[in-house]
C-alpha positions as CSV (number, residue, x, y, z in Angstrom):
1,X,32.0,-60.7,-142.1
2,X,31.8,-63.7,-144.6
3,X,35.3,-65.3,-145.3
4,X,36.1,-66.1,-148.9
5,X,36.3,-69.8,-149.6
6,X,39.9,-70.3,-148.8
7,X,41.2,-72.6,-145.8
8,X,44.0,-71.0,-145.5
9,X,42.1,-67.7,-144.1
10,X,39.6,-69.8,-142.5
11,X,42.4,-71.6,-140.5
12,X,44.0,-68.6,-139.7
13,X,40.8,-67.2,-137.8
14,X,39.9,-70.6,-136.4
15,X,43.4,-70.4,-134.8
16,X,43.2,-66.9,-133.5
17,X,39.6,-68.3,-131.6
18,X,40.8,-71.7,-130.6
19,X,45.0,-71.7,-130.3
20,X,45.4,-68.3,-128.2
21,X,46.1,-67.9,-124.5
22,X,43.3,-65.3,-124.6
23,X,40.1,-68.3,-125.3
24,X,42.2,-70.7,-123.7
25,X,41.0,-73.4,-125.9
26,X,37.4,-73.6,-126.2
27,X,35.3,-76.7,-127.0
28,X,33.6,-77.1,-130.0
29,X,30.8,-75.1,-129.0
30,X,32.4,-72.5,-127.6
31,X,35.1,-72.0,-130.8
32,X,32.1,-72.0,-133.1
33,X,29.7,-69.5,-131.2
34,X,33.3,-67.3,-130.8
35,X,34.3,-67.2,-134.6
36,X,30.4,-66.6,-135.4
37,X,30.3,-63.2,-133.6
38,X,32.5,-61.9,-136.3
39,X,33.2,-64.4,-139.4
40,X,30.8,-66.7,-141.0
41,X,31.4,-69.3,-144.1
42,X,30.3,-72.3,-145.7
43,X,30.9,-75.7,-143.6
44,X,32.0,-73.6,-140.9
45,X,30.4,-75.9,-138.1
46,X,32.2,-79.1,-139.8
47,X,35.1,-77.0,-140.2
48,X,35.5,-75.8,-136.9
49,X,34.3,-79.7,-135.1
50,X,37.5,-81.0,-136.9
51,X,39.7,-79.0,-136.1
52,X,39.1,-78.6,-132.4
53,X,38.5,-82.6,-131.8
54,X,41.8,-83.2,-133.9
55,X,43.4,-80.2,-131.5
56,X,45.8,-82.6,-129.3
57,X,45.9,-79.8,-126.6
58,X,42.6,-79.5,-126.4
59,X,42.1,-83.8,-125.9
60,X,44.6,-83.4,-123.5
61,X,43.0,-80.3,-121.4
62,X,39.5,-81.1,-121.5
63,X,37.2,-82.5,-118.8
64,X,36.3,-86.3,-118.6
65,X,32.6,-87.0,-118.3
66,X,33.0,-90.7,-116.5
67,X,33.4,-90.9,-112.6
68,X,37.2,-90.8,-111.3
69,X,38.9,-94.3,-111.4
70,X,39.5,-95.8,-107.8
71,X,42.9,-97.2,-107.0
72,X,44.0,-100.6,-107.7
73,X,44.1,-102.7,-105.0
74,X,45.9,-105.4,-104.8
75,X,44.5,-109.0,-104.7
76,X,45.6,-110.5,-100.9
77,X,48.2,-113.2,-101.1
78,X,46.5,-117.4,-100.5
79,X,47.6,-119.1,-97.9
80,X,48.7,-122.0,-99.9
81,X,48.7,-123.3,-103.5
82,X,45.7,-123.7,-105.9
83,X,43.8,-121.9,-103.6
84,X,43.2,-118.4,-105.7
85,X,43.8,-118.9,-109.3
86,X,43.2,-116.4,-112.1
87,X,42.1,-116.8,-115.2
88,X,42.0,-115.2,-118.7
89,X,42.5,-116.0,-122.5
90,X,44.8,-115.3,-125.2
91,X,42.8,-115.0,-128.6
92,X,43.3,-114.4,-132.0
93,X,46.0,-116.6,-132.7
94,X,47.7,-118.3,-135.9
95,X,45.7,-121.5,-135.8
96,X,48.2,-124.1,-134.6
97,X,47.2,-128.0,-134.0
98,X,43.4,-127.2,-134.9
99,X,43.8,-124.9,-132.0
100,X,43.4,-120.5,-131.9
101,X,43.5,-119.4,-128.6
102,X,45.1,-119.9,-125.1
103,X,43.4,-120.6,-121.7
104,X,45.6,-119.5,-119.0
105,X,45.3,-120.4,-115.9
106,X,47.7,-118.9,-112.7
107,X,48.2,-120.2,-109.0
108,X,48.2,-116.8,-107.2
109,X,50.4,-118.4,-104.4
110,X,53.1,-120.2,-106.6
111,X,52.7,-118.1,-109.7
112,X,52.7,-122.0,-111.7
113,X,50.5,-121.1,-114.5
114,X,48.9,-123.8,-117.0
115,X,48.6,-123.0,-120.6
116,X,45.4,-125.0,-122.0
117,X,45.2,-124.9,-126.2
118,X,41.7,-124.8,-127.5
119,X,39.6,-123.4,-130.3
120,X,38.1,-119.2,-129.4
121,X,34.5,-120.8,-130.3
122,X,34.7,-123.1,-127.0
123,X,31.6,-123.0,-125.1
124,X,31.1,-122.7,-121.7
125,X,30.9,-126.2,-120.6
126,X,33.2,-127.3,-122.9
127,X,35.3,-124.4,-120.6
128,X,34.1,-126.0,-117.5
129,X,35.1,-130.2,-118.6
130,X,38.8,-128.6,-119.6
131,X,39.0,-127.0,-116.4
132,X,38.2,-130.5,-114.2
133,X,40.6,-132.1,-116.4
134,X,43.4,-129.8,-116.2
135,X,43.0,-128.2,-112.6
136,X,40.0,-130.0,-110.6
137,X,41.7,-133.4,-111.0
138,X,45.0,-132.3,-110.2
139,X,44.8,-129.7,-107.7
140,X,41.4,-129.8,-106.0
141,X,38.7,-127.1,-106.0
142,X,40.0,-123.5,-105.7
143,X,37.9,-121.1,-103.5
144,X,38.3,-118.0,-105.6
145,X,38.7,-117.6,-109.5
146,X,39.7,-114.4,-111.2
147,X,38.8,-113.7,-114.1
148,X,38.8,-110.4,-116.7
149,X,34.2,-111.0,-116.9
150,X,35.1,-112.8,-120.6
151,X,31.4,-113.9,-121.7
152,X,32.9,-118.1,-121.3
153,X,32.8,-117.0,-117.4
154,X,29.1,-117.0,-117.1
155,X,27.4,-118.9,-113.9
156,X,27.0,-121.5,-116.6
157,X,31.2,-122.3,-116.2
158,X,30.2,-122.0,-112.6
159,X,27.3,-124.5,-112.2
160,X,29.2,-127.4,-114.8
């Protein structure tokens, strides 16, 4: 049957193929092969793709393509201080004192955490010379680092 160009009949079919127990909300490709057994109209297929991906059941219900997310473990405790540290940045800033971002640096052990200003277009080894500076000198080498894989982290950081 074709359906007059009228969305308020084409939403009331899409509905009945899509919202009802009976279906129990089909994907896109589903819905559209359903409503095209009996109904067909102009910019049905773009009509029918927004209205299920906008369908917050649907999001909700349907199957996720990735693999299942492991659990969180948690990182063991050090046995002393500046021994595990983790590290990570906050970005996008006001600019404040020619600086934009924040390097934060956190004992594991203690929880102490050093706040380092700098610019977000810092390099690497510029990274590395504020770290000797600010931990290195004061605290010795740790053995592990932490870090969220931020691109200033590269064996570059590592090596400096």
């Amino acid at each position: 049957m074709v359906v007059p160009n009228d969305p308020t009949i084409q939403l009331s079919i899409l509905q009945k193929h899509h919202d009802s127990p009976l279906p129990g909300h089909p994907d896109q490709e589903k819905t559209l092969k359903l409503v095209k057994q009996d109904f067909h109209w102009s910019i049905m297929t773009k009509f029918i793709k927004d209205y299920v991906s906008s369908c917050q059941l649907f999001s909700r219900n349907k199957n996720t393509h990735h693999k299942k997310f492991g659990f969180l473990k948690p990182l063991p405790i050090p046995n002393g201080p500046w021994i595990c540290l983790s590290m990570d940045f906050i970005t996008q800033l006001p600019l404040s004192n020619s600086f934009d971002s924040i390097l934060v640096i956190v004992d594991r052990f203690s929880k102490m955490a050093v706040f380092i200003p700098r610019m977000s277009s810092i390099t690497s080894l510029d990274l590395a010379h504020l770290f000797i500076k600010n931990i290195f000198s004061k605290h010795g080498l740790p053995s592990s680092i932490v870090s969220d894989r931020g691109s200033l982290f590269r064996p570059i950081f590592f090596r400096s």
